[in-house]
Each structure stands twice: as C-alpha cells, then as structure tokens.
N, C-alpha and C positions, 0 to 999 in steps of 0.2 A: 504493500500500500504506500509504504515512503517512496519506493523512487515509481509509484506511480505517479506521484501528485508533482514529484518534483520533476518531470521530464512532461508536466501536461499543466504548468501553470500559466504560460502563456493563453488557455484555453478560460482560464480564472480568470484572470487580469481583464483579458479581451471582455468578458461579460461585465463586468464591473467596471470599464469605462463604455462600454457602447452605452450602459442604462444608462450614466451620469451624462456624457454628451446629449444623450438622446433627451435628458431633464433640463438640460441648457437653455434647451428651447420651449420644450411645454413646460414650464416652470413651476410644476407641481410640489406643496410641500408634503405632501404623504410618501412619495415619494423619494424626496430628500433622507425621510426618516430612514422608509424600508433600503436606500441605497447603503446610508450607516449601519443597517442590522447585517448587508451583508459584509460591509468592509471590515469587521471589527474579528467575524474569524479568519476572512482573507488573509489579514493582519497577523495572526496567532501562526496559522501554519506558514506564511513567509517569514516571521520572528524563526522560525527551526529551522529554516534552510539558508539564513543570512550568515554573512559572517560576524565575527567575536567584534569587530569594530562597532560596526552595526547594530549587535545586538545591544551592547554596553551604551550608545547614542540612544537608540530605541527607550530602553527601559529606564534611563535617569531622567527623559524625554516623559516619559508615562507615568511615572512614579511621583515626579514633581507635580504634572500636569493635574493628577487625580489628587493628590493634596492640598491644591489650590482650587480644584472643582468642587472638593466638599466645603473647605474653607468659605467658596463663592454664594453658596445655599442655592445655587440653581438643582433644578428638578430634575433627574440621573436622566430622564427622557432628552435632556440637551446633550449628551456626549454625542448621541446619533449623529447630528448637525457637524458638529467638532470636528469629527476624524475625518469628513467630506471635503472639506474646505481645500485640499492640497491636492483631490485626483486631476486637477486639472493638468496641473505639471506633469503627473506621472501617465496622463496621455500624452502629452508631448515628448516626452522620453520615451515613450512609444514607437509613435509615427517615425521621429530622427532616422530611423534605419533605414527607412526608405527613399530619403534623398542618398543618404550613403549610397546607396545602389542603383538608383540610375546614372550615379558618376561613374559608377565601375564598370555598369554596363556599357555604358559609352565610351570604354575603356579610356577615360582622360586621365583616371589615376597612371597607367604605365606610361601614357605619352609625357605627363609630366616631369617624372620622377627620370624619363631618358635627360633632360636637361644637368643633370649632377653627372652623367656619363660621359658627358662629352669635357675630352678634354683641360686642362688647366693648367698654368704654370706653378702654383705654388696653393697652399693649402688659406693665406689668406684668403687669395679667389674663389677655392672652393667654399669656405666658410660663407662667402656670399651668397653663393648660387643653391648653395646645402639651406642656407635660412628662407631666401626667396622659395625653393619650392617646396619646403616645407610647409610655412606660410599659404603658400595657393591652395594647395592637397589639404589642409586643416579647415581652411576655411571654407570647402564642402563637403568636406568625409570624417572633419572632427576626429576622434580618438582613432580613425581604423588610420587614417595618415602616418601616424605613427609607427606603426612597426613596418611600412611600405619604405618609407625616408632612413628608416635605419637600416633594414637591411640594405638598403642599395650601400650605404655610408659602409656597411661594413664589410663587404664585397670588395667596393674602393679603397679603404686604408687597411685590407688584411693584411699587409707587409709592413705595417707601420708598427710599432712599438704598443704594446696594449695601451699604456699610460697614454699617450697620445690619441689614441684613438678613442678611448672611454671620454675622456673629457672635452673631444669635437666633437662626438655625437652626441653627447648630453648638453651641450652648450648650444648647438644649432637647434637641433629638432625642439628642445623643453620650452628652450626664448621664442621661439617662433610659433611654437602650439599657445604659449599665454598673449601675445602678441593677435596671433588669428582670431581668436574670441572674445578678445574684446569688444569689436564693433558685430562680430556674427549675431543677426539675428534667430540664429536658432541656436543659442546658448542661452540654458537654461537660466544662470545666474541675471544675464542681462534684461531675458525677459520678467524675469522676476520683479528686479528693479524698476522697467517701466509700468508693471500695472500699480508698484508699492507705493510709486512719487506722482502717479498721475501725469507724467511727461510724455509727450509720444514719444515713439524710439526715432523718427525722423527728425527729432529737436537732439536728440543725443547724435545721431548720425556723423553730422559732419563733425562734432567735436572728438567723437572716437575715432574716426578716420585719421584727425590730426595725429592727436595724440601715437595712435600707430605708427602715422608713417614718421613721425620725430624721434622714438623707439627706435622701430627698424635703422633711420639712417645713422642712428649713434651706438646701435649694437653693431651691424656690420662695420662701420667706421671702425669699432674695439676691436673686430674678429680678422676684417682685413689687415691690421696693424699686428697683432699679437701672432697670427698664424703667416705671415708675407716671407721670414728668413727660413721659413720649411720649405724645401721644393716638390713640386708632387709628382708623382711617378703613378700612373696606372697598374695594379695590380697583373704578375706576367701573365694570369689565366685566363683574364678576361681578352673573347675574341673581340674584335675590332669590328664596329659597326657604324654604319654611316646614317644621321640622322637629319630630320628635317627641322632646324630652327623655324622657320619661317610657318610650320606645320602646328610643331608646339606653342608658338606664340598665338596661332590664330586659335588652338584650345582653349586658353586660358582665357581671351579674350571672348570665348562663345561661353566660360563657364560664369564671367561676370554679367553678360548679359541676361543669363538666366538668372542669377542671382537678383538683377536688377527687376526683372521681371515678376520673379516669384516675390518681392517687397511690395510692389507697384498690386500683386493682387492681394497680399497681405492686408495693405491699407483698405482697397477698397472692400473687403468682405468685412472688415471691422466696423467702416462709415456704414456700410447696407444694414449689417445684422446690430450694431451696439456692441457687441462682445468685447474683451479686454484683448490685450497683445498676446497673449500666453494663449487662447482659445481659439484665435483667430489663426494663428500659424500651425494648431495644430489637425485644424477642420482642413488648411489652403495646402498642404503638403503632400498628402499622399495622389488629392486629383492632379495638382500640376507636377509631378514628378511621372504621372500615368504620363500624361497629354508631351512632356517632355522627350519621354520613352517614345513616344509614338514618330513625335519630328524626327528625331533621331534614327527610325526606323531598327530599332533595337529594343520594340516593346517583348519579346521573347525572353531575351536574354534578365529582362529586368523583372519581371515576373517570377523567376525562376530565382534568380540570385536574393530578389526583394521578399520572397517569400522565405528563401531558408536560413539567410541575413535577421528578417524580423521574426521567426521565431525561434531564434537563438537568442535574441538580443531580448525579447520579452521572459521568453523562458527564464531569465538570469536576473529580473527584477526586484527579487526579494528585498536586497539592500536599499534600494529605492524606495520600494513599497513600507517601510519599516521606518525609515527615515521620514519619509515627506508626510506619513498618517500621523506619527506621535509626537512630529513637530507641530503639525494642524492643531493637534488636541492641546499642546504644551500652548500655542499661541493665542487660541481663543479659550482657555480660559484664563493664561494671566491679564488680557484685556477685562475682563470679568472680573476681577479684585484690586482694591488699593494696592496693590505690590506691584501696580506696574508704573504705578505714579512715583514710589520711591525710587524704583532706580530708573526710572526716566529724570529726576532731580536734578544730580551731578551734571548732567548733559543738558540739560536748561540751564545751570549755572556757566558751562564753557560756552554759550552760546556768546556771550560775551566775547570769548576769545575762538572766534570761527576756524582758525589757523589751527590751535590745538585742538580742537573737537574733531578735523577729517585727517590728523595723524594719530590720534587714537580709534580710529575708526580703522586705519591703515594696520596697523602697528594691532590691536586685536586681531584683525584675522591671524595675521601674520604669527601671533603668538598662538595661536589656536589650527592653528597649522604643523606645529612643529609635534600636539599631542596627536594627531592624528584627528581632527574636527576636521569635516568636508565644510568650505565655504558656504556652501545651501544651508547648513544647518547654524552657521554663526550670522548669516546675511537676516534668517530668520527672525532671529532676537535683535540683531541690531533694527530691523526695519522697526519693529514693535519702539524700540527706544527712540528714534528718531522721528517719528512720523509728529510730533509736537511742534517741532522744527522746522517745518515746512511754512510756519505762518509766521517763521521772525527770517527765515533764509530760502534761498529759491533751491528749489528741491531739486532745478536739475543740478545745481554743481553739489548734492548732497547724494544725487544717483549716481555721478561721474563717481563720488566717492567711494561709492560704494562698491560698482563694476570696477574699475580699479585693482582696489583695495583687493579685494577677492580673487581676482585674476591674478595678482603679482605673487601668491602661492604656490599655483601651479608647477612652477619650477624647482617650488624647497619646498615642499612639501610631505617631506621624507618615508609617510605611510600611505600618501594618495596615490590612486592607481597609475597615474601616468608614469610618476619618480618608481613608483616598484616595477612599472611594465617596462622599461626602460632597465633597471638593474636589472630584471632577466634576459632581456634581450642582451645585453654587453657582456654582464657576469661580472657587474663591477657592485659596491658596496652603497647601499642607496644613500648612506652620510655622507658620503663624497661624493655624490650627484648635489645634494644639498649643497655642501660647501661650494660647491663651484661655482654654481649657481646663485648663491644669497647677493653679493654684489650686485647682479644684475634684478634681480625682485628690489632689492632695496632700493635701486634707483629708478624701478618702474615704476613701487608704489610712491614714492616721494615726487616727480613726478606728476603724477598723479593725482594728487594733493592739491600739490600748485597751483594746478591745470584747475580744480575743482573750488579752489580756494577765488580766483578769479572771475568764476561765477557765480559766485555767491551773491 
C-alpha cells in the first residue's frame, strides 16, 4: 500500500487542485470547506513521504500554527479555510513542467548548450559564455538547466584539475540560475511577491531586468578577469563538430519571443478573469505551451516528454505539499491573534530607518538559509510582517526586497536542492560551493537593497 500511494500521488494532487481551480471560478464556500477536508489527509500521507527537512518545517509550521489557532478562539471549523489558502502555488508548481518541455521538445535546450562547445581561448571567455547560457536554459527550463550546463562544463574541463573545475562550474551555472529568476515570471518566489504587494509584475519588470543585467555585467567582468591567465584547451575526446552560430542565436531569440508572448497572455487573462499573478500563469501555461508545440510542429514529441516530465515532477511533490499547507495554516492564523502585531512592532519602528529594515530583510533570509529554511517559507512570514508597511513605503521597492533578498541564497544555500544537486553532480563538498559562492550572494543581495532602497 506505501509504495502504492507513493508512485500514484501525482493522481492525489491532480484531484485536489483541478477541484480548487475549478472553485476559483464558481466560488463556492461549501466547497472551500469540503476542499480542506480533503487537503488535511492529502497533507498526513505527503508528511510520510517528504523529506526530514521538510518534515521538521512542516511540523514547527503546525504545531505553532495550532497553538495560536486555539489561543485565536476561532471555531476548529476554520482550519478547513486555513490549509486552502496556498494550493494555489502548488498548482503552479505543477503546471512549470510543462513549459520545461516544450523547450526540450523543441530541442533549444541542446542547440543552446552547443554555444559552450564551440571553441575558446582561455577559460575567462569560457566563464562568459558558461554564465550566458546558463542564464538563457534557466530562464525557460529552471532547475532541469542545471545538470544540462554542467555536464557539458564537465565534459569540457575533464583535463583540468578537479579544484578548478568544481569551482567554475559552481560559480557559473549557481550565479547565473539566481540571476535567471529573478525577473522569471514563473518563479514561484516572484510571483509570490507580486500578489503579496499588490504590484503588477510589469511595474517590477523593467527594474529586475536592470538589476540582472548590472549582475550579469559585473559577474562576468569578475569571471573574465579571474579565469583570462588559464588557457583553455578542448578536452582530447571530444570529436570536432561544426556548429551554427547564426542558428543558435536565432533560438534564443524565438525563445524570448515566446516568452514575451506567453507575458502579453498572462496579462490579459488576468485583466478578462480578475484573478491574481500566481492563478493567472498557472491557468495560461499548459494551453500556450500546447498551441506553442503545435507552431513548432513538435506537438508529439511534447506530449510525450510533457507527460512523463509532469508526472515525475508531480509525483515528487510531497515537500511542497507539506510546506506550502502548514505554512497557509501557520499564516492565517497568526493574522488571527495579537502576536502578529508584536512582532510586526520592531519593523514599524525601523521604518524610520528604510535603509536598515530591507538589509534585515536581506540578511534574514540569508541567515535562514544557511539552517536549511527554503526562501518560500521565510518570504512567508516576512510578507505577514511587512505588509503594514506598505502604507508608510511603496511596496514595490519592498517586493524588489524581497525577490532579491530571496534569490541571493540560491547560491549558498548549502542544504537547498540546487547547492546539493550541484555537489552531486561534481563530487565536491557543498561548504565549499557555499564559500565560493557567498561573495557573490553578498553583493547580489546588497545590491539589491540599494536598488530597493531607491524606490522607496
């Protein structure tokens, strides 16, 4: 019976967000309840198949939550409500897998990744062209980018010295996957942010584009300088192949127009139906990835991939599911008790000093990072603290702070999945993907601060 349920949860999950979506719209509250009667054992048997990380966030998450729910004297009939509040996301964590795959269909991931094949003088240039399409591959494929960019990376410097080699590929691919997500709108943390502050994400747009591309030119600037006295030499195994610049550039350029495209319907199914950022990308994804498959004339291939892509990736959502229900529960009801007024206080107080309040904003995840806390779960309680804020400071350079702030982890992060996926792929010690790495978090989020402090 265990590993039936655990190789058929994706078959769970799917039922438990089509009823939710499907209430989106007829907005029934009998409904809302009977959806929390069924999340609440959804909940229990993904708590068993999560991992220890997970579990230990889930239960200090629950355990708090329900001692401030009795504390609250609300009526036990209100937890139903509670644990609903967060499926939204974990449909959109969902859907993601399916833009994954009409990229792959459309095999632009391998056209891309030939740009790191071609050629180099020295390993600063590499460093360049390793961040750049890392950077493009993430910002459609998210986390599968990853182990595509490294193993090419590791193919090309297998003659190099391991030390050298662990610490180019953790320094390109990590900066450049925190760097990608920033302005992506389908990263969950961002959208998070824009339904938190009420900002559209096209009022954030153009300031996280900046922001990236000021990133990007003063990381490569570091990378081409520190790696330029390496010469680089092509691995002797690899046969010699002749590739189309001119081919791959026009990919990338068909993959931002899609990208531009699927924004352009984002917006408008939002203006048609009302719905928030998070609901709206996750209703516009799976059609226009079809309809994209289709131009492409590769709707087979995506079908096929898109299917056994998303029910691997849903299959596997325990830790999600676990997180984002007993953070729902933990959020709505410290809103429900004076205990959200005292420590929202301190932070009324620095409001005064705007400058320190978005480097403790910074500087918390960051510390929250190093135990092993996923950003979604620290962004959660800070959003709860912050949202008072909004009516002495503009909330979009309080979101800038936020997506920021959260992103500049991803590279020292030393228990999140990227920094460990990443120490298996190399075989190197994830502290020392960390240390490597911290300089450049540190001046992302700082940074970032600036950036946000200016808006204010």
């Amino acid at each position: 019976m265990y590993y039936w349920i655990k190789h058929r949860f994706y078959i769970i999950y799917s039922f438990i967000m089509l009823v939710y979506l499907g209430n989106v719209f007829i907005g029934s509250e009998v409904l809302t309840y009977i959806i929390g009667v069924f999340t609440i054992p959804i909940f229990i048997l993904s708590f068993f198949h999560a991992s220890r990380l997970f579990k230990v966030l889930g239960s200090v998450f629950t355990i708090i939550g329900s001692m401030l729910f009795f504390q609250s004297g609300l009526p036990i009939r209100e937890v139903l409500p509670f644990v609903t509040t967060n499926l939204g996301l974990i449909s959109l964590l969902s859907v993601l897998p399916w833009m994954n795959s009409v990229v792959r269909a459309g095999r632009y991931d391998r056209r891309i990744n030939e740009l790191m094949k071609m050629n180099v003088s020295d390993l600063g240039k590499l460093y360049v062209r390793s961040t750049m399409t890392s950077f493009t591959l993430i910002s459609f494929i998210s986390m599968s980018g990853i182990p595509l960019t490294q193993g090419v990376l590791m193919e090309n410097l297998s003659h190099y010295s391991k030390k050298i080699r662990d610490v180019f590929i953790s320094q390109t691919t990590l900066r450049a996957f925190s760097m990608a997500l920033v302005w992506s709108p389908m990263e969950v943390l961002v959208a998070i942010t824009v339904d938190a502050t009420g900002v559209s994400y096209l009022t954030y747009l153009p300031w996280l584009v900046l922001f990236t591309f000021i990133m990007m030119m003063l990381d490569t600037a570091w990378g081409r300088r520190a790696y330029k006295e390496i010469p680089y030499e092509p691995a002797h195994n690899q046969p010699s192949k002749t590739f189309s610049l001119k081919g791959i550039i026009l990919n990338i350029v068909q993959l931002f127009v899609a990208l531009a495209l699927f924004l352009a319907f984002v917006v408008m199914f939002s203006n048609v139906t009302g719905l928030n950022f998070i609901l709206s990308v996750t209703f516009v994804i799976f059609p226009f990835t079809c309809l994209w498959s289709i131009v492409m004339k590769r709707w087979k291939s995506f079908i096929i991939i898109g299917w056994n892509t998303w029910k691997i990736r849903t299959n596997a959502m325990q830790n999600f599911f676990v997180l984002f229900v007993s953070l729902a529960f933990f959020s709505n009801t410290l809103n429900a008790t004076p205990l959200l007024g005292i420590i929202q206080y301190p932070f009324m107080i620095a409001s005064d000093y705007p400058l320190l309040l978005l480097f403790a904003i910074q500087f918390t995840y960051l510390f929250m990072s190093m135990f092993g806390i996923h950003p979604i779960a620290t962004i959660g309680i800070l959003i709860e603290i912050v949202t008072p804020l909004y009516e002495v400071m503009d909330p979009l350079g309080i979101g800038l702070a936020l997506i920021i702030g959260a992103l500049s982890t991803v590279s020292v992060s030393t228990y999140g999945v990227i920094v460990t996926m990443t120490s298996m792929n190399t075989g190197q010690n994830p502290y020392h993907i960390t240390l490597k790495n911290m300089p450049f978090a540190l001046v992302f989020g700082t940074l970032g601060t600036i950036f946000a402090y200016f808006l204010l």
